[in-house]
Backbone as CSV, one residue per row, in Angstrom:
resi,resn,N_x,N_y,N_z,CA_x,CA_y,CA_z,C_x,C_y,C_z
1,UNK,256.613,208.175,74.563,257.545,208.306,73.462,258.936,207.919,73.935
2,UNK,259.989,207.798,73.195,261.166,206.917,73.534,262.056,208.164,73.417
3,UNK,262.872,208.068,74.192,263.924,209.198,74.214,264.709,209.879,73.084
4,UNK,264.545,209.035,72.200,264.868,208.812,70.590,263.958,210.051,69.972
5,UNK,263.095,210.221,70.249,262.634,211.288,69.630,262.399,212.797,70.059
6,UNK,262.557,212.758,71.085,262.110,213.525,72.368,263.123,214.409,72.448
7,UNK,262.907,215.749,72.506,263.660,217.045,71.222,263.952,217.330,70.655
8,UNK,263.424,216.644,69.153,263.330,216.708,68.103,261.849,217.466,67.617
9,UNK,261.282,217.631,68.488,260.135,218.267,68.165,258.892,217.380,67.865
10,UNK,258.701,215.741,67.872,257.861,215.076,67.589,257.115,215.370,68.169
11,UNK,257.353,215.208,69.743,255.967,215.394,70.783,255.814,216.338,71.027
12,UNK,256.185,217.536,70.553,255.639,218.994,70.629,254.407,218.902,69.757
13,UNK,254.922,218.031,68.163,254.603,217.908,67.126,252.694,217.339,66.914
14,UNK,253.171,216.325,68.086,251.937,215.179,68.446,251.290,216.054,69.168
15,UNK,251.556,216.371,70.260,250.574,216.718,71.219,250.027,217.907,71.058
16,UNK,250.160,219.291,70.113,249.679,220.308,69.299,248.761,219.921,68.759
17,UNK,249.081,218.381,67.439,248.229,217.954,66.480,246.434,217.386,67.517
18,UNK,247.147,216.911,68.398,246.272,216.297,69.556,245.373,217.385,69.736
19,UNK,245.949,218.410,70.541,244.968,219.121,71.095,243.972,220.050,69.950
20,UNK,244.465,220.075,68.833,243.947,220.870,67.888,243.191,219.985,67.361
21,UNK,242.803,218.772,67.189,242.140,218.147,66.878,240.613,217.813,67.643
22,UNK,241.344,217.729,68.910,240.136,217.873,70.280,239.289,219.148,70.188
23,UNK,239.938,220.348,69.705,239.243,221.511,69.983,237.787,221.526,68.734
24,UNK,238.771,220.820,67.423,237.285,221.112,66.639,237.126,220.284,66.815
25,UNK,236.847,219.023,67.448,235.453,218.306,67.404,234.969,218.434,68.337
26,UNK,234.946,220.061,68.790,234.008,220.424,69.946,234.392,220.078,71.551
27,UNK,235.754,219.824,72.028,236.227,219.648,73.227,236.713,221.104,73.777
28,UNK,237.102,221.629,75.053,237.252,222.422,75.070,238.353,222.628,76.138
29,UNK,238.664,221.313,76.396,239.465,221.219,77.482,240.446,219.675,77.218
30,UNK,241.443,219.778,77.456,241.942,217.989,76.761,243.088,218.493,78.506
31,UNK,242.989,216.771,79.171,243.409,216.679,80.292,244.664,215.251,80.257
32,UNK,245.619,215.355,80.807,246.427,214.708,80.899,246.957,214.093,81.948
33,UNK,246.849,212.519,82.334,247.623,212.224,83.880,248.763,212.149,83.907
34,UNK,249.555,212.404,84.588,251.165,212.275,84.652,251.563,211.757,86.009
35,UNK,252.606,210.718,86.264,253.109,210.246,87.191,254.372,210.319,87.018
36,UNK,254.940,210.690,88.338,256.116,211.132,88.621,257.076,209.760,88.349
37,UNK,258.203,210.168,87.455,259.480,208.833,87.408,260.693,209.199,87.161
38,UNK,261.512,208.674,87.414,262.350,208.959,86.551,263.005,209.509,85.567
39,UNK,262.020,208.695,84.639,262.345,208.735,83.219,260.917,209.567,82.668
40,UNK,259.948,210.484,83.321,259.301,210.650,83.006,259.176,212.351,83.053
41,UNK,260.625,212.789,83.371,260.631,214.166,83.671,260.474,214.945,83.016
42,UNK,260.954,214.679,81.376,260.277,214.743,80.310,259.438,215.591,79.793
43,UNK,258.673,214.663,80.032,256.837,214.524,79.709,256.337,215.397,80.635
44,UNK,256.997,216.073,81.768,256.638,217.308,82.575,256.635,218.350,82.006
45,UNK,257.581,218.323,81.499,258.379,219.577,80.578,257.487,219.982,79.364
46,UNK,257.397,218.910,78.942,256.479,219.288,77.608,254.995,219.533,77.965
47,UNK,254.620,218.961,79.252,253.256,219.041,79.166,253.303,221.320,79.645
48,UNK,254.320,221.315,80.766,254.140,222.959,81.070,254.719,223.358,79.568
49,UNK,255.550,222.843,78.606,255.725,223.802,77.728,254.288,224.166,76.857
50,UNK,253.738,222.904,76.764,252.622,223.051,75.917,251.824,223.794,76.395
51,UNK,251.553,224.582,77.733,250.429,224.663,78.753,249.602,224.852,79.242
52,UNK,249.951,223.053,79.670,249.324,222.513,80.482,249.252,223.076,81.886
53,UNK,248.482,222.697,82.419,248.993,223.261,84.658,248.040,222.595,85.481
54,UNK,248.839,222.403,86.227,248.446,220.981,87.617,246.907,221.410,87.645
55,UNK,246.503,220.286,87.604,245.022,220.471,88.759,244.988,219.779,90.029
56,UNK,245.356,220.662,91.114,245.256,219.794,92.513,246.947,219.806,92.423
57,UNK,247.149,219.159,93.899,248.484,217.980,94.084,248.582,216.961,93.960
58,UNK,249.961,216.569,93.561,250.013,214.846,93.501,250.166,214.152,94.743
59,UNK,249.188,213.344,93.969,248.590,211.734,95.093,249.772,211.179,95.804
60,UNK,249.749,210.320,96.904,250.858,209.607,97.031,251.676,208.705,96.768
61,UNK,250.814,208.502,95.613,252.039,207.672,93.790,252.980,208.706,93.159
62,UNK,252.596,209.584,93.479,253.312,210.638,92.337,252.208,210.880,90.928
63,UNK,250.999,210.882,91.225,250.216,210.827,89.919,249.269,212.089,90.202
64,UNK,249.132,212.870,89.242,248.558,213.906,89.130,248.094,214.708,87.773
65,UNK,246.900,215.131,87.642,246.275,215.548,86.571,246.813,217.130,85.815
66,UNK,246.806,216.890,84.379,247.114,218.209,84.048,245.820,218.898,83.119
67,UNK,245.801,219.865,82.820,244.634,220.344,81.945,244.939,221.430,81.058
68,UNK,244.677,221.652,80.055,244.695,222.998,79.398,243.198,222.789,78.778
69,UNK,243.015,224.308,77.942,241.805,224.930,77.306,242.371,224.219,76.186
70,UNK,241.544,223.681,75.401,242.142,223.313,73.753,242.157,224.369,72.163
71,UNK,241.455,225.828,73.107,241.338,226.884,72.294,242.989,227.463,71.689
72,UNK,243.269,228.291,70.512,244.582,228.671,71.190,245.582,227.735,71.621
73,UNK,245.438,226.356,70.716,246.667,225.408,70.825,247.584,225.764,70.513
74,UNK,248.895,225.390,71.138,250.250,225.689,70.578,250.454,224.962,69.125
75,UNK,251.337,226.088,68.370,251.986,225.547,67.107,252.798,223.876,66.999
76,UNK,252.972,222.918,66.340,254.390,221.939,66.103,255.064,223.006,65.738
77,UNK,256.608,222.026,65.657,257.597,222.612,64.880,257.156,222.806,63.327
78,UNK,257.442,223.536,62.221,257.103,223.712,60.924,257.580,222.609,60.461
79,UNK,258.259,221.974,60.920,259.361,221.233,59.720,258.642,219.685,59.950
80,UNK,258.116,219.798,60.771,257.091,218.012,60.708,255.353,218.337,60.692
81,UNK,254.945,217.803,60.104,253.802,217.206,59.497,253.039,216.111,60.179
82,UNK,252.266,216.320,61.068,251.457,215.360,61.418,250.053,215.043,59.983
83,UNK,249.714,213.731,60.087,248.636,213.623,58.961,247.748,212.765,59.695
């Protein structure tokens, strides 16, 4: 996502809609890779806000797996509407 949106609640927004979607069609776990950047510190943030939590340590790219249960997804913000 572009910085442009990014606390505004979109990708809280998305990645809620995401995981709640995974859970009923029978997933029970939705996993995420993340590599360390820059500009990607981000996308750290949201993944522990949502949480997510490391599996293992990161590789010597900076790349490392995240995981949550998809039971018990976090809320979006009220005020956006994924469809």
């Amino acid at each position: 996502m572009t910085c442009r949106v990014l606390g505004r609640g979109v990708e809280r927004a998305f990645l809620a809609a995401l995981l709640e979607g995974a859970g009923k069609s029978g997933y029970v776990q939705a996993q995420a890779l993340f590599r360390k950047t820059g500009r990607n510190r981000a996308m750290l943030a949201l993944y522990q806000l949502m949480g997510f939590r490391r599996c293992g340590s990161f590789d010597g790219e900076g790349t490392a797996v995240f995981s949550r249960v998809t039971d018990r997804a976090p809320a979006g913000p009220r005020w956006i509407q994924v469809a």
